[in-house]
C-alpha positions as CSV (number, residue, x, y, z in Angstrom):
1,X,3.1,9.8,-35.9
2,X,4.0,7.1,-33.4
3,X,1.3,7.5,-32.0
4,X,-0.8,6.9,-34.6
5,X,1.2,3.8,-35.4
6,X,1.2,2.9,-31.7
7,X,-2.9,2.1,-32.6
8,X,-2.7,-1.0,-35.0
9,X,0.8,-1.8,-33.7
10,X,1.2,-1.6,-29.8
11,X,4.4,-1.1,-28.4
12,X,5.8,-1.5,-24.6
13,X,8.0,0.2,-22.7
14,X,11.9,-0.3,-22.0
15,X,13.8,1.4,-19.7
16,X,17.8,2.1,-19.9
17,X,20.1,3.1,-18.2
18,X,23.7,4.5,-19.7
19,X,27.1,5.5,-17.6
20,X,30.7,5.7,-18.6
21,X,33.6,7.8,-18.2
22,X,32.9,8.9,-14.6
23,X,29.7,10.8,-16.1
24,X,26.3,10.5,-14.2
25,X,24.1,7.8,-16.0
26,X,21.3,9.1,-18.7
27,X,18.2,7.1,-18.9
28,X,15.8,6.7,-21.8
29,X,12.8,4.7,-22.9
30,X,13.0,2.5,-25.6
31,X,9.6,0.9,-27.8
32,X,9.8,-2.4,-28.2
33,X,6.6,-4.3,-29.9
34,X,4.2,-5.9,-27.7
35,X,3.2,-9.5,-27.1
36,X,0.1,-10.3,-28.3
37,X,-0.3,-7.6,-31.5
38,X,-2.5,-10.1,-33.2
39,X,-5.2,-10.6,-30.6
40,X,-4.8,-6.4,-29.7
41,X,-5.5,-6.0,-33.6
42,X,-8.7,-8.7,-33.5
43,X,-10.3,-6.9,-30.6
44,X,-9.4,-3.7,-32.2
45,X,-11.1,-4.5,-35.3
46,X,-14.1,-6.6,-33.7
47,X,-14.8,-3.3,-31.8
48,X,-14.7,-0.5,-34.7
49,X,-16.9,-3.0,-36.4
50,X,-19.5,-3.3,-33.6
51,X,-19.5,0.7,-33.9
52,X,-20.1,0.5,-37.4
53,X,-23.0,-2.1,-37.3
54,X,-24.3,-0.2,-34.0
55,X,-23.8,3.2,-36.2
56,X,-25.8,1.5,-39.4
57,X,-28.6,-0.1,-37.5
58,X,-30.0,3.0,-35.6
59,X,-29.8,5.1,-38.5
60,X,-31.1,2.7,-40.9
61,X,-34.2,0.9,-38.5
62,X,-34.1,3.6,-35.7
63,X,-32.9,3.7,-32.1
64,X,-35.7,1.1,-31.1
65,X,-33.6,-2.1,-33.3
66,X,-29.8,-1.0,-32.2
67,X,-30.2,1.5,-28.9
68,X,-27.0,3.8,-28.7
69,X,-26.5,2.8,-24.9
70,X,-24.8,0.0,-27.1
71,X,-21.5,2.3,-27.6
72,X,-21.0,2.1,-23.5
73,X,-19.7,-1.4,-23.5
74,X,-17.9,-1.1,-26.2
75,X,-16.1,1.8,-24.5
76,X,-15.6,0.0,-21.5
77,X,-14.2,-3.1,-23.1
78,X,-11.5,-0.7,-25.0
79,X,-10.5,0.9,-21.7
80,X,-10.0,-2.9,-20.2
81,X,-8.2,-4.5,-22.9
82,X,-6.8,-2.1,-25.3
83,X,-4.0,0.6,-24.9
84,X,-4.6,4.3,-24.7
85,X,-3.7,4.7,-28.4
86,X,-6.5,2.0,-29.7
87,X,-8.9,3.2,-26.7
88,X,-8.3,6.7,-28.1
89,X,-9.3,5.4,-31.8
90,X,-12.2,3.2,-30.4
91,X,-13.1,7.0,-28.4
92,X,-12.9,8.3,-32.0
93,X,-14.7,6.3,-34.1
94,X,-17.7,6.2,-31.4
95,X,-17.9,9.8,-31.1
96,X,-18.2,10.3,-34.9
97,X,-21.0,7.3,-34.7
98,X,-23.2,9.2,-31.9
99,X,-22.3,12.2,-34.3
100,X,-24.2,10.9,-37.1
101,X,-26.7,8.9,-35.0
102,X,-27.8,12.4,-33.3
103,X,-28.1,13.8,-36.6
104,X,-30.4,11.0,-38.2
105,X,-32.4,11.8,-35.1
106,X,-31.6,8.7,-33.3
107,X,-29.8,9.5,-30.6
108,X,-31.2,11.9,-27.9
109,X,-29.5,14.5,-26.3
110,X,-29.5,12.6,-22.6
111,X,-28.1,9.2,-24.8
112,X,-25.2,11.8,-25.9
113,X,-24.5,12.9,-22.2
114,X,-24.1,9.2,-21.4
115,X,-22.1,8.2,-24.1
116,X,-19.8,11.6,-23.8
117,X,-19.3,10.7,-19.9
118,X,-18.5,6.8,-20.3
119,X,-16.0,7.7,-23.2
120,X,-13.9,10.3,-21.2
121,X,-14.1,7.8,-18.3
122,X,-12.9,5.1,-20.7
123,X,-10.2,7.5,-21.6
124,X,-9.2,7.8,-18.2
125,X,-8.8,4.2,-17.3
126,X,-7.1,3.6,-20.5
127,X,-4.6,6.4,-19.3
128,X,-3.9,5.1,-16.0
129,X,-3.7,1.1,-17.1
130,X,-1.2,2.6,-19.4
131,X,0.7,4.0,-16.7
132,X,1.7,1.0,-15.3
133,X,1.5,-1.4,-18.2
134,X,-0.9,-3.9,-17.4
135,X,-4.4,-4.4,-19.1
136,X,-7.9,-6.2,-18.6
137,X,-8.3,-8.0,-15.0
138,X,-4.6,-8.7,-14.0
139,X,-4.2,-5.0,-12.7
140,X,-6.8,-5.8,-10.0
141,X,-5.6,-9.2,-9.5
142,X,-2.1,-8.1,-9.3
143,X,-3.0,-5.1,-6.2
144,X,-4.8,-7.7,-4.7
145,X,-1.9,-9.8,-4.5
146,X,0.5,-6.7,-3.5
147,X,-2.2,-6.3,-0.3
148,X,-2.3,-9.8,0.3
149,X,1.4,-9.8,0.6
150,X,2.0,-7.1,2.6
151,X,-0.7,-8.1,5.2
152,X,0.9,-11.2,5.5
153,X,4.1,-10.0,6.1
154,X,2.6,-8.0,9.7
155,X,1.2,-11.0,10.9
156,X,3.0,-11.7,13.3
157,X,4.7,-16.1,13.9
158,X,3.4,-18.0,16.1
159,X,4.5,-18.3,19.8
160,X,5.5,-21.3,22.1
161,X,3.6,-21.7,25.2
162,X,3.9,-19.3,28.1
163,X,3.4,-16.6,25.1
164,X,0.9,-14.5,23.7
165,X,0.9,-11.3,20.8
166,X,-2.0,-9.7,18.6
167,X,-1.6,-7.3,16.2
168,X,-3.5,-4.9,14.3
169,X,-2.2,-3.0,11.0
170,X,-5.3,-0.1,10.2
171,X,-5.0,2.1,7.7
172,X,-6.2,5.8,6.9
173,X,-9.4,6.1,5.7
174,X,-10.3,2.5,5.1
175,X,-7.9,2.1,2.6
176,X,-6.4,-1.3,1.6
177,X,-2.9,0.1,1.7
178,X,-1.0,2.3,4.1
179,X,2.3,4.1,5.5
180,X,2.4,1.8,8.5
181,X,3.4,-1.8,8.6
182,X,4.7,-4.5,11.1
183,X,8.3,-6.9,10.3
184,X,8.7,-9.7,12.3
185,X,10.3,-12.8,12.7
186,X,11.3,-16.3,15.7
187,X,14.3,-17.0,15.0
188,X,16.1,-20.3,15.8
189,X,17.3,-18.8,19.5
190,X,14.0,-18.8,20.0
191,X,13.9,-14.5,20.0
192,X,11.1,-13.0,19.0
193,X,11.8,-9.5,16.7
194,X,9.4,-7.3,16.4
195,X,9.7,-3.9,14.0
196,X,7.1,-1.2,13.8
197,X,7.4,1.0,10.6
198,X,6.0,4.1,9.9
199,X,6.4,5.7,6.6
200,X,6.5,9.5,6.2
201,X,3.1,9.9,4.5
202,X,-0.2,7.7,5.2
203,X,-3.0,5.9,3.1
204,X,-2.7,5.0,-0.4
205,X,-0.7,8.0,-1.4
206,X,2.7,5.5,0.4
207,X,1.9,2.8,-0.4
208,X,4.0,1.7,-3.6
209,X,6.9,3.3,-1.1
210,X,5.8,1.2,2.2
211,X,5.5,-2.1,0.0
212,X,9.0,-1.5,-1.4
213,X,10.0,-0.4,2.5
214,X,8.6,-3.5,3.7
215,X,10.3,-6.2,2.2
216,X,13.4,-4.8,3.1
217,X,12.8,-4.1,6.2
218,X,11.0,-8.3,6.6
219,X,14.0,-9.4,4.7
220,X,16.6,-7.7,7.4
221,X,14.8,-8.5,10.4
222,X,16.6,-11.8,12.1
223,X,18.9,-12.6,9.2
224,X,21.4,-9.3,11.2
225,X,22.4,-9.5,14.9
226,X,19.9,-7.3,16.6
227,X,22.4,-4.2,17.1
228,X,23.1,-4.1,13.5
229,X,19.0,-3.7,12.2
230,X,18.4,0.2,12.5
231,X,22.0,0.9,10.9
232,X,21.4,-1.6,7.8
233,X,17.9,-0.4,7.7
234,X,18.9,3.1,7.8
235,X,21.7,2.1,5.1
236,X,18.9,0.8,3.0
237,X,16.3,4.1,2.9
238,X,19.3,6.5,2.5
239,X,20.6,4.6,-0.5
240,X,17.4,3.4,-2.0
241,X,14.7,5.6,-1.1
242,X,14.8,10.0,-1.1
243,X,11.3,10.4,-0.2
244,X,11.4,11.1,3.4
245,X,12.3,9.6,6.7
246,X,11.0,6.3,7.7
247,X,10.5,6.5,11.9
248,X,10.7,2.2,13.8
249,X,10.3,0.8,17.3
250,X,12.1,-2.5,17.5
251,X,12.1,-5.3,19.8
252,X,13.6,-8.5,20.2
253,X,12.5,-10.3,23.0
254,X,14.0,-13.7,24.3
255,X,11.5,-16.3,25.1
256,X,13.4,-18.9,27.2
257,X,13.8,-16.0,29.6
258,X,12.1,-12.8,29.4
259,X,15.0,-10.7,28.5
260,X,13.9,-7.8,25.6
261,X,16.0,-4.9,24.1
262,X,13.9,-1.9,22.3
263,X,15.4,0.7,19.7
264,X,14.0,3.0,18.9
265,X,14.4,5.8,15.7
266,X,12.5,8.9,16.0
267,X,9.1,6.8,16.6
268,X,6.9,6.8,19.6
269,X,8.4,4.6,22.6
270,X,7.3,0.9,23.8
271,X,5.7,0.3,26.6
272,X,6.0,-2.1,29.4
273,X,3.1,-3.4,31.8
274,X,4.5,-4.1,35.4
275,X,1.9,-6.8,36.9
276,X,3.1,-5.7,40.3
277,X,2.1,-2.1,39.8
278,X,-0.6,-2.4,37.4
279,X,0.7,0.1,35.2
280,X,2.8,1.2,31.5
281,X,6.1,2.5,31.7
282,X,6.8,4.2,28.3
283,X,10.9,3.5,27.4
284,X,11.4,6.7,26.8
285,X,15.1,6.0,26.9
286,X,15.4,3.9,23.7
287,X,15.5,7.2,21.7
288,X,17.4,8.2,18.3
289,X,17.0,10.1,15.4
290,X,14.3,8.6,12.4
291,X,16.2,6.4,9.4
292,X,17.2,8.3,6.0
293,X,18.3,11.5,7.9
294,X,22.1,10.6,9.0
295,X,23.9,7.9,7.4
296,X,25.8,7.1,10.5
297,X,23.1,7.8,13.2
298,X,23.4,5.4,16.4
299,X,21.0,3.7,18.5
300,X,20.8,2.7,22.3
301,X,18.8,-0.1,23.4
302,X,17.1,-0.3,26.7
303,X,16.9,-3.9,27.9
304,X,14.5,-5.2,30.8
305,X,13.1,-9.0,31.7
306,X,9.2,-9.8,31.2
307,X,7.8,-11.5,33.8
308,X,4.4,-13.7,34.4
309,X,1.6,-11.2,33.4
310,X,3.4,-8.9,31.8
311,X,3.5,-7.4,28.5
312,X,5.2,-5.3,25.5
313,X,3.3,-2.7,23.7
314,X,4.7,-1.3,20.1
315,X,2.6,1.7,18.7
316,X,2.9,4.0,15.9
317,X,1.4,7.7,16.2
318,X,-2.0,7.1,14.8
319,X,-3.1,4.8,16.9
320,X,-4.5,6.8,19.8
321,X,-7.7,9.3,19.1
322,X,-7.9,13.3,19.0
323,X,-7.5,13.8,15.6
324,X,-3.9,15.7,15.9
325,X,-3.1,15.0,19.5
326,X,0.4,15.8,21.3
327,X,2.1,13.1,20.9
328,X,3.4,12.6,24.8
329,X,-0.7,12.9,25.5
330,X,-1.8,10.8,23.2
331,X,1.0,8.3,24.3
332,X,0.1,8.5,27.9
333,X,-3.9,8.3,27.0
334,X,-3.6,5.7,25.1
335,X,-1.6,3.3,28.2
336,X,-4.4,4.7,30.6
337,X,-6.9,3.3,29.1
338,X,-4.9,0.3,28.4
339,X,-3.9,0.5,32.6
340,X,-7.8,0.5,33.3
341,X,-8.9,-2.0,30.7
342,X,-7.1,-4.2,32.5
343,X,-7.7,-3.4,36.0
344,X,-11.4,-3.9,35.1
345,X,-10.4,-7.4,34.5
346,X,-9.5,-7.1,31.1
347,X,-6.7,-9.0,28.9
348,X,-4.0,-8.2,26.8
349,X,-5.9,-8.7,23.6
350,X,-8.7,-6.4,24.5
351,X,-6.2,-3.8,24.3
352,X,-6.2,-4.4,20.4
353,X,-9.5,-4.1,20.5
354,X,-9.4,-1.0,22.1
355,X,-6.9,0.7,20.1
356,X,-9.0,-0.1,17.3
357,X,-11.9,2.0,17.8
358,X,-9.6,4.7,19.1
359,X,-7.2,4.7,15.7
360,X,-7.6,8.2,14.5
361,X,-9.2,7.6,10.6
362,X,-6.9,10.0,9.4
363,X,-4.1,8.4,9.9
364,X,-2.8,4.9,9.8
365,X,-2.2,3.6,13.0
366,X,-0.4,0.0,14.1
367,X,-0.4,-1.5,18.1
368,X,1.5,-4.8,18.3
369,X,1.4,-6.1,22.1
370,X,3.2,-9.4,23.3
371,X,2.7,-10.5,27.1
372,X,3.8,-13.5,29.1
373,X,1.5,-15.9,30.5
């Protein structure tokens, strides 16, 4: 019966949340009735009647003066604007109409394969815009917005002169949101932090978690001293977040001198170019365990100076080719063709480039590389 209610009277959704005397909370849901019930109950009623007149036309004059491809729109405009109680009724109500349209003879039987197939689709939208509680256009508008946001937050600030960094976030399969993502920051010192995340998972099926991940991780980078990010990071996931391990490369480099420190947490190493001998040296050495497995894990640094001409490389695993590729090999693969890219003459942001059409599509992949000029 609430249900039923729930169809001329929409309700939302309240969550709670109850704890006392040292027992474990107990949460609930709560109804509580929904802005807007006199324009829900206008478009409800505006489209039962369209059925109606649709359903009275075609039987009275024939398919020719009211087609039944007429009930699709209607269906589509339910699963948009209405909740899945009223989409259900508006399902309802056009299944009877096709019903007695078929029987008049009106309605053929490839009209009633058609209008079956949009209303279960209809259904289904209604289902999954009920879900999360938003209706019509703002659901798209508001994932666009979530992507906007979280590509905006791997772009990396801008660098003085005498600098240089690209960046490219790709995720699996095309899709517009993904396990990996990029925090950085310049902070007043003139330091440059750098964080490359990789979230147990990849594509869409993380991304809710990776969004969430990301603005904590954005919000932590440069506003803690440098030693202190993995452990309030790692603080973060295990308190917060139960769904896996989270695996960073971090870097902060100074650019008044060169100087640069890399942790790193159960990720693939950085890698630094030496002009002099024209190769990358993976920093093997800035090893430790991945976040949200120990809630006192440590972290050593490994520290070196850039000079003229050379560079900083930050990967995650995807971002080298051969589908599921050792890691070490990909690794070492990926900084020889970086080595001969530019020995051919290349630059440093050709190694983007590179990386991008060697990204394995099943996986997300991120390469951030900053060089001195």
């Amino acid at each position: 019966m609430p249900q039923l209610r729930e169809v001329w009277t929409p309700t939302i959704r309240a969550f709670t949340s109850t704890s006392e005397g040292g027992r474990p909370p107990t949460s609930g849901i709560e109804p509580l009735p929904r802005p807007g019930v006199a324009r829900h109950r206008a478009l409800l009623s505006a489209l039962i009647a369209v059925v109606a007149a649709v359903t009275v036309a075609a039987t009275a004059f024939g398919p020719a003066w009211a087609p039944p491809v007429l009930f699709t729109p209607i269906l589509l405009i339910a699963s948009l604007y209405l909740p899945l109680p009223a989409t259900t009724a508006v399902v309802v109500a056009t299944t009877v109409a096709a019903i007695v349209v078929s029987v008049t003879g009106g309605l053929l039987p490839g009209q009633l394969v058609v209008v079956t197939a949009v209303a279960m689709l209809a259904c289904r939208l209604a289902y999954l815009r009920d879900s999360v509680g938003i209706h019509g256009m703002r659901g798209s508008r508001a994932i666009n917005e979530l992507r906007t946001r979280l590509r905006r937050r791997s772009q990396l600030p801008s660098l003085p002169a005498g600098w240089g960094r690209r960046a490219v976030v790709r995720h699996a399969s095309a899709a517009a949101f993904g396990g990996d993502f990029i925090a950085s920051a310049l902070d007043e010192g003139r330091r440059l932090h750098v964080a490359v995340v990789d979230v147990a998972g990849k594509g869409e099926d993380v991304a809710a978690r990776a969004l969430t991940l990301s603005g904590v991780f954005s919000g932590l980078i440069a506003t803690v001293s440098p030693e202190e990010y993995l452990p309030a990071c790692n603080r973060a996931v295990s308190s917060h977040d139960d769904e896996g391990m989270v695996t960073v490369v971090y870097a902060v480099v100074d650019l008044n001198t060169g100087a640069y420190q890399v942790w790193c947490a159960g990720h693939p190493p950085a890698a630094v170019y030496s002009a002099g001998a024209g190769t990358w040296q993976p920093l093997h050495h800035a090893g430790g365990i991945a976040l949200g497995v120990v809630d006192d894990a440590e972290w050593q640094a490994v520290s070196g100076t850039l000079g003229r001409g050379e560079a900083l490389m930050l990967v995650s695993d995807g971002a080298w080719g051969g589908g599921r590729t050792d890691p070490d090999a990909g690794l070492d693969r990926l900084l020889g063709r970086a080595a001969d890219l530019l020995a051919r003459g290349g630059s440093f942001p050709g190694i983007v480039d590179l990386v991008k059409t060697e990204t394995r599509h099943d996986d997300d992949g991120v390469v951030a590389v900053v060089w001195r000029t």
